[in-house]
TORVOTOR-22963 format. One record per residue (C-alpha): residue in one letter; residue number from 1; x, y negated, z negated. Coordinates in steps of 0.05 Angstrom, whole numbers, plus 32768, in hexadecimal, padded with zeros to 4 digits. Layout:
<recs>
["A",NUM,[X,Y,Z]] ...
</recs>
This chain:
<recs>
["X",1,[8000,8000,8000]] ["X",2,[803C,7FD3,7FF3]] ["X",3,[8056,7FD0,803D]] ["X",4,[800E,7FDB,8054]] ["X",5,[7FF3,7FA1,8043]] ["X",6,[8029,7F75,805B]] ["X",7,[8022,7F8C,809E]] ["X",8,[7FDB,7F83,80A5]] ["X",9,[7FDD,7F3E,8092]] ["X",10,[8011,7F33,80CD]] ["X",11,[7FE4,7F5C,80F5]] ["X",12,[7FAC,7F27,80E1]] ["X",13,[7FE2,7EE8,80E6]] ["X",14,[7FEC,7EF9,812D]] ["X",15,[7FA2,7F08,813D]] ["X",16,[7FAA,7F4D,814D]] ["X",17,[7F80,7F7C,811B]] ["X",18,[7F82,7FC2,8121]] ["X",19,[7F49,7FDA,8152]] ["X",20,[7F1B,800B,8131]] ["X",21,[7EDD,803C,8145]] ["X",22,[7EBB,8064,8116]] ["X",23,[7E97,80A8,811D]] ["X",24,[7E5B,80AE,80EA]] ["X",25,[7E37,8074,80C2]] ["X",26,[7E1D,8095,8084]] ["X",27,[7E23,808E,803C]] ["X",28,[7E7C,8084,803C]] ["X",29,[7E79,806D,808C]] ["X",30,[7E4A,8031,8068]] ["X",31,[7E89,802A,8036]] ["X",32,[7EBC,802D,8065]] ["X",33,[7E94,7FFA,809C]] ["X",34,[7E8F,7FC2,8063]] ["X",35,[7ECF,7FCD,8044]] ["X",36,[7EF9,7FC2,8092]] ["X",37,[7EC5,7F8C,8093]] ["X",38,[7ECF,7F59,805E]] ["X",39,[7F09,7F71,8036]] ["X",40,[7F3D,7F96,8060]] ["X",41,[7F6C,7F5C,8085]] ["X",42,[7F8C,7F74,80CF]] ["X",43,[7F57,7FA1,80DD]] ["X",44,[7F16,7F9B,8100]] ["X",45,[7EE1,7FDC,8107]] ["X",46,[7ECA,7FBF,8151]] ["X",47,[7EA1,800A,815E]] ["X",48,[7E71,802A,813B]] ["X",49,[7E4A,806B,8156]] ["X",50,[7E1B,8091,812B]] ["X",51,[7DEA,80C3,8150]] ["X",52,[7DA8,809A,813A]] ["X",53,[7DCC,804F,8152]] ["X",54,[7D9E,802D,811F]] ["X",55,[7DD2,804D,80E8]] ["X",56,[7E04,8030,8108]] ["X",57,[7DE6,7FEC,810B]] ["X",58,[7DD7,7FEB,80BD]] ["X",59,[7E20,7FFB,80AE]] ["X",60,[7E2F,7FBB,80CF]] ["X",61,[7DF6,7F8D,80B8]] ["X",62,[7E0D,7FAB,8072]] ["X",63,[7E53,7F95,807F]] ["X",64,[7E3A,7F58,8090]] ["X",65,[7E43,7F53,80DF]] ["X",66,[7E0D,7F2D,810C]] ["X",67,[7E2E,7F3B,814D]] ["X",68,[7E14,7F7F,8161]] ["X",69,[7E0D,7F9D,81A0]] ["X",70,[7DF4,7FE0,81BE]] ["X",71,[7E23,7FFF,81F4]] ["X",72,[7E12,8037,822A]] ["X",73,[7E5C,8034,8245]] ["X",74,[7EAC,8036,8230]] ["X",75,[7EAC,7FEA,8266]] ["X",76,[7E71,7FD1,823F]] ["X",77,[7E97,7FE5,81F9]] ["X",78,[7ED7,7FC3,821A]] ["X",79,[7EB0,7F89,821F]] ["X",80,[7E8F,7F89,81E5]] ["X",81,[7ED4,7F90,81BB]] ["X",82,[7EEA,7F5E,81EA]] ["X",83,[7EB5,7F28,81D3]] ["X",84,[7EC3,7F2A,8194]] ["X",85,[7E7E,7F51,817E]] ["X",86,[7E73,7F96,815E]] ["X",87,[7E5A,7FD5,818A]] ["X",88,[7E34,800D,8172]] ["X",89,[7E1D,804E,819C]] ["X",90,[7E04,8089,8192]] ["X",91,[7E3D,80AE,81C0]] ["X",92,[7E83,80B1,8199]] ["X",93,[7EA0,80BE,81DB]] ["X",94,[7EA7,807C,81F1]] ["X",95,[7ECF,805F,81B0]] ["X",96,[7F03,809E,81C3]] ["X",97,[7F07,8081,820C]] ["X",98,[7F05,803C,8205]] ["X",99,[7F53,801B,8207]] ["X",100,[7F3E,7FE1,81D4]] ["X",101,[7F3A,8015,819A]] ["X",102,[7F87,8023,8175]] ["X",103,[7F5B,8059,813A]] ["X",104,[7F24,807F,8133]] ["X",105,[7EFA,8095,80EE]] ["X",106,[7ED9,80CF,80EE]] ["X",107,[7EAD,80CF,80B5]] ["X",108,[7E75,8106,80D3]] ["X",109,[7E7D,813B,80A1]] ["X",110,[7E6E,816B,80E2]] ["X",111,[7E9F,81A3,8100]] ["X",112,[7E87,81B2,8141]] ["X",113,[7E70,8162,8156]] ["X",114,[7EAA,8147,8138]] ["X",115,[7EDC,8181,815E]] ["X",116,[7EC5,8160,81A0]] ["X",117,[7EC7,8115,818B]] ["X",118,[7F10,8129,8162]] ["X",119,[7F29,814B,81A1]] ["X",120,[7F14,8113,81D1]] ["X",121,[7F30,80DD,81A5]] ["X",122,[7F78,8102,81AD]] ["X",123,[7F7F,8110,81F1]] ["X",124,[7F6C,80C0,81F4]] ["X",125,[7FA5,80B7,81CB]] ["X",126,[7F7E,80A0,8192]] ["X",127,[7F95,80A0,8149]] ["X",128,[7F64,80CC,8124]] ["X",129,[7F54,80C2,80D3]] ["X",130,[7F20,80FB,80B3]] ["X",131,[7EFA,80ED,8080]] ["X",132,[7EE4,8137,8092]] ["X",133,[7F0D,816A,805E]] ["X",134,[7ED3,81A1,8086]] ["X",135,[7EF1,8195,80D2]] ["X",136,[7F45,818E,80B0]] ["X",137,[7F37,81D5,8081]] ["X",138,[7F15,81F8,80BF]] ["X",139,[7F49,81E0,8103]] ["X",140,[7F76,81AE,80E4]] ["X",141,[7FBC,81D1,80F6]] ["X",142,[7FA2,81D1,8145]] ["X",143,[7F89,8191,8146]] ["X",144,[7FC4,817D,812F]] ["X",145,[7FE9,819F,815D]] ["X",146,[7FC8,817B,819A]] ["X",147,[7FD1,813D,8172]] ["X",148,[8020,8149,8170]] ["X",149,[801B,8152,81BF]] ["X",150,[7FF9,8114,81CE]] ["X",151,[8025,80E9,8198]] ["X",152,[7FF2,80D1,8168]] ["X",153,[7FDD,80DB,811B]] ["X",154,[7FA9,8107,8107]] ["X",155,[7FA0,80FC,80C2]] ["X",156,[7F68,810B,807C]] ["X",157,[7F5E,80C4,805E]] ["X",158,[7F77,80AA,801E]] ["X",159,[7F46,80A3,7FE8]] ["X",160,[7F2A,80DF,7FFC]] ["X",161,[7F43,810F,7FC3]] ["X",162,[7F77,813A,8000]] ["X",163,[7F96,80FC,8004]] ["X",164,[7FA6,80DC,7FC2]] ["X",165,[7FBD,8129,7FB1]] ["X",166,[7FEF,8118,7FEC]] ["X",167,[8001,80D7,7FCC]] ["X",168,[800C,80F1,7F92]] ["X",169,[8033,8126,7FA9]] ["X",170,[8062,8102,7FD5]] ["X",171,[806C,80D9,7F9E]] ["X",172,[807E,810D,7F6F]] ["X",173,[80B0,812D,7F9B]] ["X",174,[80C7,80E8,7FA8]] ["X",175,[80E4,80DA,7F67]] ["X",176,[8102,8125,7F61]] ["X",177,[80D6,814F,7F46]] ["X",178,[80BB,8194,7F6A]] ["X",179,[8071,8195,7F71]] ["X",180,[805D,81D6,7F66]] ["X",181,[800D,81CB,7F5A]] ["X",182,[7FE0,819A,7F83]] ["X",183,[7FA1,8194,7F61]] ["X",184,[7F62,8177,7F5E]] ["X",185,[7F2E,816D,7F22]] ["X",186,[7EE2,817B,7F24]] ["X",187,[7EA9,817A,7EF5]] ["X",188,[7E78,81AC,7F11]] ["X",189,[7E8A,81E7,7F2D]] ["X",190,[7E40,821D,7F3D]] ["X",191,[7E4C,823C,7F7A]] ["X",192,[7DFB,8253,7F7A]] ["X",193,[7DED,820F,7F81]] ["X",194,[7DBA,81FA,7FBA]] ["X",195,[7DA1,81BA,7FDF]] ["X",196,[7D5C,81C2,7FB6]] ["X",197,[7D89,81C2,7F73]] ["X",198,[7DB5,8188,7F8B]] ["X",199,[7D76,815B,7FA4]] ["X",200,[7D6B,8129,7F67]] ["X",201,[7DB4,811C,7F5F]] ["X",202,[7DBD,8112,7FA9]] ["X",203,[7D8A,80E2,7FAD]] ["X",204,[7DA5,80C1,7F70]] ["X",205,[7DE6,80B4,7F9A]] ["X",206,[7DC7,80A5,7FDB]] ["X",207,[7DEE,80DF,7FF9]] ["X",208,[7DCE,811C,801F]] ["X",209,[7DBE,815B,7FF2]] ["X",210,[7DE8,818B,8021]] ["X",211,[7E23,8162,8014]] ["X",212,[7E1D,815D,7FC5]] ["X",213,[7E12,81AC,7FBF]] ["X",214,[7E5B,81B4,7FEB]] ["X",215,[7E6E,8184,7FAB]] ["X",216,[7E49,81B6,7F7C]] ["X",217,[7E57,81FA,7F9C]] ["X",218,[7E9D,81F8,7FA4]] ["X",219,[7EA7,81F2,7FEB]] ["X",220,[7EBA,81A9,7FE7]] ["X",221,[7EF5,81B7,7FC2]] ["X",222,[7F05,81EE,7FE5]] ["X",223,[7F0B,81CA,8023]] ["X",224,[7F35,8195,8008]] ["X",225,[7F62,81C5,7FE6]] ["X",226,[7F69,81E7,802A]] ["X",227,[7F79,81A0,8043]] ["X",228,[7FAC,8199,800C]] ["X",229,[7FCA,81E1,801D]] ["X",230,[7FD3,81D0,805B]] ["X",231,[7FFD,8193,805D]] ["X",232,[802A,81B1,8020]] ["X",233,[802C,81F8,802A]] ["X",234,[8016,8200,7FE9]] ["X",235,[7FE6,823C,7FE0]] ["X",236,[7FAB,825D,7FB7]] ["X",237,[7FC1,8285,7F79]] ["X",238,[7F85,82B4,7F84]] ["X",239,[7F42,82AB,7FAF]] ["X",240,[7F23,8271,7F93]] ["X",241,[7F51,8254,7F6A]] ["X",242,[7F55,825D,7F1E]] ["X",243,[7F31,8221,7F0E]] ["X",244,[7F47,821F,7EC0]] ["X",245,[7F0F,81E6,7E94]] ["X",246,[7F42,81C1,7E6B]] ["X",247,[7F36,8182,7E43]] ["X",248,[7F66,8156,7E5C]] ["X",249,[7F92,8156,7EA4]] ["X",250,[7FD9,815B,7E71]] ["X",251,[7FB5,81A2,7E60]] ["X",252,[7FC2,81B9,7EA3]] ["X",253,[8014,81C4,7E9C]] ["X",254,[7FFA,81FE,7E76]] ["X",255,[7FC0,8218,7E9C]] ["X",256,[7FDB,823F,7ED8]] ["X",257,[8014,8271,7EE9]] ["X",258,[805B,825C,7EEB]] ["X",259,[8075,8290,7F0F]] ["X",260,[8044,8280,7F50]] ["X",261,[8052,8237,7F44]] ["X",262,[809C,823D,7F4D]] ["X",263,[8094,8272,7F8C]] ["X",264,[8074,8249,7FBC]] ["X",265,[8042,8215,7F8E]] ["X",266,[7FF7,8216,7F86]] ["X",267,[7FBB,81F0,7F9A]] ["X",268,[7F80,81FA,7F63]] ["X",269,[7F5C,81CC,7F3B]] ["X",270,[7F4A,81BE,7EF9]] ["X",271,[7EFC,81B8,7EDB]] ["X",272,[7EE2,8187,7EA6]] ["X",273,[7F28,8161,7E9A]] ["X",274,[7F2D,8120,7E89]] ["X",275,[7F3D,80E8,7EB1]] ["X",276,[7F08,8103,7EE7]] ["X",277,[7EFE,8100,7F1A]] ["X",278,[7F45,80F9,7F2D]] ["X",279,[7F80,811E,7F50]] ["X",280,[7FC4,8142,7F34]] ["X",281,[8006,8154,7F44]] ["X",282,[8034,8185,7F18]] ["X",283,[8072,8178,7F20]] ["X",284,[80B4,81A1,7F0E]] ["X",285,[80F5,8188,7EED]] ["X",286,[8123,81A9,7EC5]] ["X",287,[815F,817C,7EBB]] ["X",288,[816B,8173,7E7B]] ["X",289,[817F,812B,7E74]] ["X",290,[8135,811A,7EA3]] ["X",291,[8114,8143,7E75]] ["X",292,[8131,8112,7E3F]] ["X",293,[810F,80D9,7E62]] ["X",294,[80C9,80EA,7E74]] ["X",295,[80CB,80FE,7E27]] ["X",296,[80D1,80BF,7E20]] ["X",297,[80A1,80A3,7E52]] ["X",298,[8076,80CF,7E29]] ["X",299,[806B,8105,7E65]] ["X",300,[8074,8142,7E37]] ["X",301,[80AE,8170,7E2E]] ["X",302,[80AE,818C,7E70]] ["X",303,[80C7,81B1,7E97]] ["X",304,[8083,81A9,7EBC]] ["X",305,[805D,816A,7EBA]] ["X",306,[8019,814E,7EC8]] ["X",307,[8017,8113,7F03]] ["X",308,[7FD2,80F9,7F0F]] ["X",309,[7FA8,80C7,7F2A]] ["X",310,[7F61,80BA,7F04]] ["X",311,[7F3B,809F,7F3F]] ["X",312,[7F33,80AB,7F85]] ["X",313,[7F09,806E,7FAC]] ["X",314,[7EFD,808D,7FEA]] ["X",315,[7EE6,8054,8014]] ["X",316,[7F16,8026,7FF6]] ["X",317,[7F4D,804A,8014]] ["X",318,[7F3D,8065,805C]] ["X",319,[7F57,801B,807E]] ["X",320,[7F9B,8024,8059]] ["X",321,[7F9E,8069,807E]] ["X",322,[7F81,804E,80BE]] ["X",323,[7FC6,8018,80B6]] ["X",324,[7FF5,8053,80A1]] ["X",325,[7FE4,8077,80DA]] ["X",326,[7FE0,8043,810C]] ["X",327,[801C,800A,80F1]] ["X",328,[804C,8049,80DA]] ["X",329,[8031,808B,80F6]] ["X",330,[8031,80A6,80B5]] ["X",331,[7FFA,80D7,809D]] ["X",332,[7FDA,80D4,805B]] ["X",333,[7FCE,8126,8060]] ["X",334,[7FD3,814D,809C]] ["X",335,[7FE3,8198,80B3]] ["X",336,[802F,81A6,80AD]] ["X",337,[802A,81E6,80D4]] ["X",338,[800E,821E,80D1]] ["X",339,[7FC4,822B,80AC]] ["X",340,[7FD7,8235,8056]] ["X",341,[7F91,8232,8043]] ["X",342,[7F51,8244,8060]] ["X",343,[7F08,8245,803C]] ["X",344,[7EDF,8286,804B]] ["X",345,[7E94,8291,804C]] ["X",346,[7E7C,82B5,800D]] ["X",347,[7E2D,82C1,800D]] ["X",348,[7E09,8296,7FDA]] ["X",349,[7DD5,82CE,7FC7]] ["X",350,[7DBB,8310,7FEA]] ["X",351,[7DBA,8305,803C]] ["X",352,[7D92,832C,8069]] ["X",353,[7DA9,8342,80B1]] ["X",354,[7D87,830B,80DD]] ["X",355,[7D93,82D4,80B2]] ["X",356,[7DB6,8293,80C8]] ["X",357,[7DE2,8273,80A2]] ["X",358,[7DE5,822C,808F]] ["X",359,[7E20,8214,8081]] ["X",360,[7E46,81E7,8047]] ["X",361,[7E19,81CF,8012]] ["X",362,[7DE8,81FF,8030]] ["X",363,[7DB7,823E,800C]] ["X",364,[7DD2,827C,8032]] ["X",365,[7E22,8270,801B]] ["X",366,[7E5E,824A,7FFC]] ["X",367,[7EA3,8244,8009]] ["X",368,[7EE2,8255,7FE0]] ["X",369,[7F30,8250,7FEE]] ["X",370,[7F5B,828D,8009]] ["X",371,[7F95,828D,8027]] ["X",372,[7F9B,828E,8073]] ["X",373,[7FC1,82D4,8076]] ["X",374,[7F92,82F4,804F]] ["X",375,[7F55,82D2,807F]] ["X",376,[7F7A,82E9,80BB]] ["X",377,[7F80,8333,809B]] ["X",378,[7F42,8332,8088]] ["X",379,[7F17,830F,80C1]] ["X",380,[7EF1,82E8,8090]] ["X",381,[7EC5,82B2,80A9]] ["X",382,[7EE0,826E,809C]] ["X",383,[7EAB,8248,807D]] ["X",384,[7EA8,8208,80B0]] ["X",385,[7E94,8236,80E6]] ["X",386,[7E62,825B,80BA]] ["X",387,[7E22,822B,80D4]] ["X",388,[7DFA,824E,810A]] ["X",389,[7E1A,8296,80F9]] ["X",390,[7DE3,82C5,80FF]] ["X",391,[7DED,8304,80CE]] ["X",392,[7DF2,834E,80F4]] ["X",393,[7DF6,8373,80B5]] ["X",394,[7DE0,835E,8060]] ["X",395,[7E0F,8348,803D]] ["X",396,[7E08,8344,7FE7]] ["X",397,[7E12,8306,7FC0]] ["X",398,[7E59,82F2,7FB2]] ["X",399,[7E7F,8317,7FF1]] ["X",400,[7E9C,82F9,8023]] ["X",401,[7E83,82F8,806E]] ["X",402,[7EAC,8311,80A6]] ["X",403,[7EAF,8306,80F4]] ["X",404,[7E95,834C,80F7]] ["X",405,[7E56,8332,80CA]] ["X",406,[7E37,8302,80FC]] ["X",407,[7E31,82E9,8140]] ["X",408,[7E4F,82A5,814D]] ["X",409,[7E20,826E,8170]] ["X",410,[7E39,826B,81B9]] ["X",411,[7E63,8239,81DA]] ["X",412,[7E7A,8215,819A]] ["X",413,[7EBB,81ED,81A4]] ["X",414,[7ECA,81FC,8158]] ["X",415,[7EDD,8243,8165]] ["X",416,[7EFF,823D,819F]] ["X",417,[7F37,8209,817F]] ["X",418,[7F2C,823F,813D]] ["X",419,[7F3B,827A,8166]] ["X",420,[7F75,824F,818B]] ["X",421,[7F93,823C,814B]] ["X",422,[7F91,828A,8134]] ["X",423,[7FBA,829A,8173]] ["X",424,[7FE0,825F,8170]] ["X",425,[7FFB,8261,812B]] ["X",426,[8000,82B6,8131]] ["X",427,[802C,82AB,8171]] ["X",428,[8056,8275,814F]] 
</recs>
């Protein structure tokens, strides 16, 4: 944030903002629309598309623009960007064609719309920024791949919980300690929770119920952890995660195995700790004479030490990542390589042969972390490609669903980059 903010006020002292579209105006695209608007300097969000336009038009008005204008085509965008206004559409396409556009949000929550608008925005030689831990966990590493070959970021936002883990743990190896556990901190954790369970609260919030159950069910944090394991190569202890309730974040030094921590690091997370809902790093030192000091600094005795960050803001944060990626090419998280993580489809009660499934934050199933050799040995279904799966066999409460359980909806662009990625990473 230091440099960052610096060079967006030269970018806004020489009258050249950062260009922005955005993908999605719900509940955080709202956030994120008003915060470029009247608080971020250097920037300017000059695209909006949402599927129903009207969305997108109510984001801005929020934010406080006047100037709005519908647009059919990428020359009537150009223009639009060119007049100074705001444009809104209901075809994302455009904003990954138009020149006059340096980033794009995505901010959908979708797999196999955003896979098309993600993909198109690369080969345009967009920057991309996800606020969409669901299309990173599921075909991250690939779309990273084809990022790499066209020369531009694909990154998770900051704020979002994947990215102040990555903060934090850049920072923590930064000033010489090993992280050795990346993990996050939750309250709730039902995985029988549905969308009729999760209504009241999700109305509370203004958010959609299908989204608050991913919170409730565990496949939220099963995604971002997947995120997480993917741009550390940090992995799952055991399917799930251990998941240990603990009063405090300090508690956590003494909460999960050593041994796996030093051979190769975790990813878990922690339930009911105080400060929530943050972030934490555990970090590894065993000089002597260090230990000495963060004794001091009143860290603990070490060797292993809590790191953490009590907040994550998530709006707040995604136009520092749009800067990183676009002013320094630097990712907040992203892929380093080959899939870590991946978050399988485990069948939220008793399912019938016939049945369709429906998805994160859904009734027929929930999603929990495994690591990406044992999916591939296994065949299990990754959860983002679970929607529109229609069951060939029952499967009981609690297992998890295979390829071999269900017929995938034709034609999806989702599982051809998934099944590219498999090949990909196998061959590599």
């Amino acid at each position: 944030m230091i440099i960052v903010d610096k060079a967006l006020e030269k970018r806004q002292q020489e009258g050249n903002p950062i260009r922005v579209g955005m993908v999605g105006a719900g509940y955080m695209g709202r956030g994120i629309a008003l915060q470029i608007q009247k608080y971020v300097k250097g920037m300017k969000l000059v695209a909006i598309s949402n599927r129903t336009p009207s969305k997108a038009e109510r984001a801005y008005r929020q934010a406080g623009a006047e100037t709005i204008k519908p647009v059919e085509t990428v020359s009537q965008l150009e223009e639009t960007i060119a007049q100074n206004k705001f444009a809104i559409t209901d075809d994302p396409i455009l904003l990954c064609e138009a020149e006059s556009i340096d980033a794009l949000i995505e901010v959908t929550g979708t797999i196999e719309y955003s896979a098309h608008v993600v993909m198109k925005a690369i080969k345009n030689n967009k920057h991309v920024i996800l606020m969409n831990a669901e299309l990173d966990a599921t075909i991250g590493p690939i779309l990273k791949v084809y990022a790499d070959r066209s020369g531009v970021i694909i990154t998770t936002s900051d704020g979002d919980q994947p990215g102040v883990i990555m903060n934090l743990y850049r920072y923590v190896n930064a000033i010489g300690f090993k992280p050795v556990l990346a993990g996050n901190m939750k309250g709730l954790q039902d995985p029988y929770r549905t969308p009729e369970t999760q209504k009241g609260y999700a109305e509370k919030y203004k958010q959609k119920p299908q989204m608050v159950t991913s919170f409730a069910d565990g496949t939220k944090i099963s995604m971002e952890m997947a995120v997480v394991a993917n741009a550390t190569g940090l992995r799952a202890g055991k399917r799930g995660m251990y998941g240990p309730r603990c009063e405090h974040v300090n508690d956590a030094v003494n909460l999960f195995p050593m041994d796996k921590m030093l051979n190769g690091g975790l990813v878990d997370y922690i339930l009911g700790a105080e400060p929530a809902p943050g972030v934490f790093v555990l970090g590894y030192n065993e000089d002597p004479i260090q230990q000495q000091y963060m004794n001091y600094y009143k860290m603990g005795d070490g060797p292993l030490y809590a790191f953490y960050t009590p907040y994550h803001i998530c709006h707040f944060e995604t136009p520092i990542t749009v800067a990183r990626a676009v002013l320094f090419k630097d990712a907040a998280a992203t892929p380093i390589g080959n899939p870590v993580c991946d978050v399988i489809t485990v069948a939220k009660r008793d399912l019938k042969a016939g049945e369709v499934l429906d998805g994160n934050g859904g009734f027929t199933c929930y999603g929990m972390l495994e690591n990406s050799d044992v999916c591939q040995a296994e065949s299990l279904l990754p959860m983002g490609l679970s929607e529109g799966c229609r069951l060939k066999s029952d499967v009981k409460r609690d297992l998890a669903i295979t390829y071999l359980d269900v017929d995938l909806p034709p034609g999806r662009l989702c599982d051809k980059l998934r099944a590219e990625q498999d090949s990909y990473f196998l061959a590599a």
